[in-house]
C-alpha positions, 0 to 999 in steps of 0.5 A, spaced: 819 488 224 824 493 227 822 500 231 825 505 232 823 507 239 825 515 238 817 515 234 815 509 237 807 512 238 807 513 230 810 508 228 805 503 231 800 508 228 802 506 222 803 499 222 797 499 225 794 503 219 796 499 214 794 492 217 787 496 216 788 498 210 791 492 206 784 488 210 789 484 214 785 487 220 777 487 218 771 491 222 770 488 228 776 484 229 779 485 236 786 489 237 789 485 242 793 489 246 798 483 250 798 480 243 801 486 239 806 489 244 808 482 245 809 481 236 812 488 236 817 487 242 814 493 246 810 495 251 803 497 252 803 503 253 805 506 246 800 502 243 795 504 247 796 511 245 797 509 238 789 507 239 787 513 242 789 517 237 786 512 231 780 512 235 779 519 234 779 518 227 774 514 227 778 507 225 778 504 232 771 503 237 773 503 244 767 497 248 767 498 254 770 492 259 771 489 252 778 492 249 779 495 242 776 493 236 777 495 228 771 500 227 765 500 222 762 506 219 755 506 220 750 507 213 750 514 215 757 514 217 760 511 211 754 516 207 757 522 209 765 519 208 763 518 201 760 525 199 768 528 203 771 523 198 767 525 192 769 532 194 776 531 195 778 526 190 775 532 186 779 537 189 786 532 188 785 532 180 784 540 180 791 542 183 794 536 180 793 539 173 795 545 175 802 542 177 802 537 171 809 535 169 810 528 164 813 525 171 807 525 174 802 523 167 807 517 167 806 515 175 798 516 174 798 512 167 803 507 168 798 504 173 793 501 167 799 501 163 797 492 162 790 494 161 786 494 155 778 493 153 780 485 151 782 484 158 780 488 163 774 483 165 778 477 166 783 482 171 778 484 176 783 483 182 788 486 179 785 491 177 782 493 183 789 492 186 791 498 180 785 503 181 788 502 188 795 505 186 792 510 182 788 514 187 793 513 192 797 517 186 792 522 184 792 525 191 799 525 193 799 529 185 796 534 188 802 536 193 798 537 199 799 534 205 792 536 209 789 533 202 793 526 203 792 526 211 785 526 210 783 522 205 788 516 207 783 516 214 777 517 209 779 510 206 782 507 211 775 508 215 771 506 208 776 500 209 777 502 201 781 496 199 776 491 201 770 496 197 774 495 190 774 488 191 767 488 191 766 495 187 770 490 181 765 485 181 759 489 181 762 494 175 764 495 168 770 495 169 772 498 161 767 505 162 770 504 168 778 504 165 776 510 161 774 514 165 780 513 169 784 515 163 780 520 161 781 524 168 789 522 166 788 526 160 785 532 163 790 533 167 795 531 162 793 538 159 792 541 164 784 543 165 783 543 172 776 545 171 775 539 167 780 534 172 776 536 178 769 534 174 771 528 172 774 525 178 768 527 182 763 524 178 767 517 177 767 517 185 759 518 185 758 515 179 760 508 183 754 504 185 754 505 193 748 503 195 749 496 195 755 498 199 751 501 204 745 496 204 751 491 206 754 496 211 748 496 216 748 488 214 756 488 217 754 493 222 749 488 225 754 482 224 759 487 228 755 489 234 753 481 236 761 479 235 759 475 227 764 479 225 770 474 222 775 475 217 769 476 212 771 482 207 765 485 202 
């Protein structure tokens, strides 16, 4: 990969967000910092500032004597991240039916376009890959930065991507398909009172206990170094 060095901090901030996001760097994993500013052909020093910024986000731990590692949220943590996503999403879905156009019904619909009732359960990763890309739409839908900002570090500390997967074995995933459709078509019409609803209750409907059971099993894991690239 190719930086430019005018925004080199940001950029590494970036990559290093998506590496997290996309499960390529899990909880616990060390961030070595020889070994990073080596594969990108820069110094330690930018990269070093992009984990400080991200550590205070919350996505980076910082131990002591020992280096950089990909944070974990702690049961009470992940609790508390949750409920913002439920209130957020919900707020996402609210200003994007206030401002719906066909473009933007299409871009939300045409990540289920492949999906039906028949298939869906034979498509699990898939459609964990598709409900990724329809939240990451159903909040740029709503035009505001601060909302896309907040919630990008919410989903990255939740290692969200990682959480669908599972989510996907664990669920129904045709009431979940129709809830997915039925937040589009409150949209579609314009309700915002009825898209915020829905978007909120399809986050909280989402059985996160054993999520959070699990999450104190890894924090665990995490803390006497057990941690690999394990995923959810």
């Amino acid at each position: 990969m190719t930086l430019n060095f005018d925004s080199i901090t940001d950029q590494v901030r970036a990559l290093l967000q998506r590496e997290i996001e996309a499960g390529r760097l899990t909880p616990g994993t060390r961030i070595r910092e020889d070994v990073f500013a080596e594969q990108l052909g820069i110094s330690k020093s930018p990269l070093r500032f992009a984990l400080y910024q991200l550590k205070q986000d919350g996505i980076i731990r910082i131990e002591p004597r020992k280096g950089f590692y990909v944070a974990l949220p702690t049961p009470r943590e992940m609790m508390e991240l949750l409920e913002m996503r439920e209130v957020l999403e919900g707020m996402a879905a609210r200003r994007a039916a206030k401002r719906a156009d066909e473009k933007m019904i299409r871009r939300l619909a045409d990540c289920f376009k492949t999906f039906d009732d028949n298939n869906i359960n034979e498509r699990r990763l898939d459609f964990a890959i598709a409900d990724h890309k329809f939240h990451r739409r159903l909040v740029e839908a709503s035009d505001s930065l601060e909302l896309i900002k907040t919630l990008e570090v919410i989903n990255i500390r939740l290692h969200m991507n990682r959480l669908r997967v599972r989510l996907s074995r664990e669920r129904d995933l045709v009431a979940m398909h129709h809830e997915h459709l039925a937040i589009i078509d409150a949209i579609r019409i314009g309700d915002a009172n009825r898209a915020e609803t829905l978007a909120a209750a399809h986050v909280a409907g989402v059985p996160w206990q054993s999520l959070l059971d699990e999450a104190g099993g890894l924090a665990t894991a995490v803390k006497e170094g057990a941690i690999g690239a394990r995923s959810l």
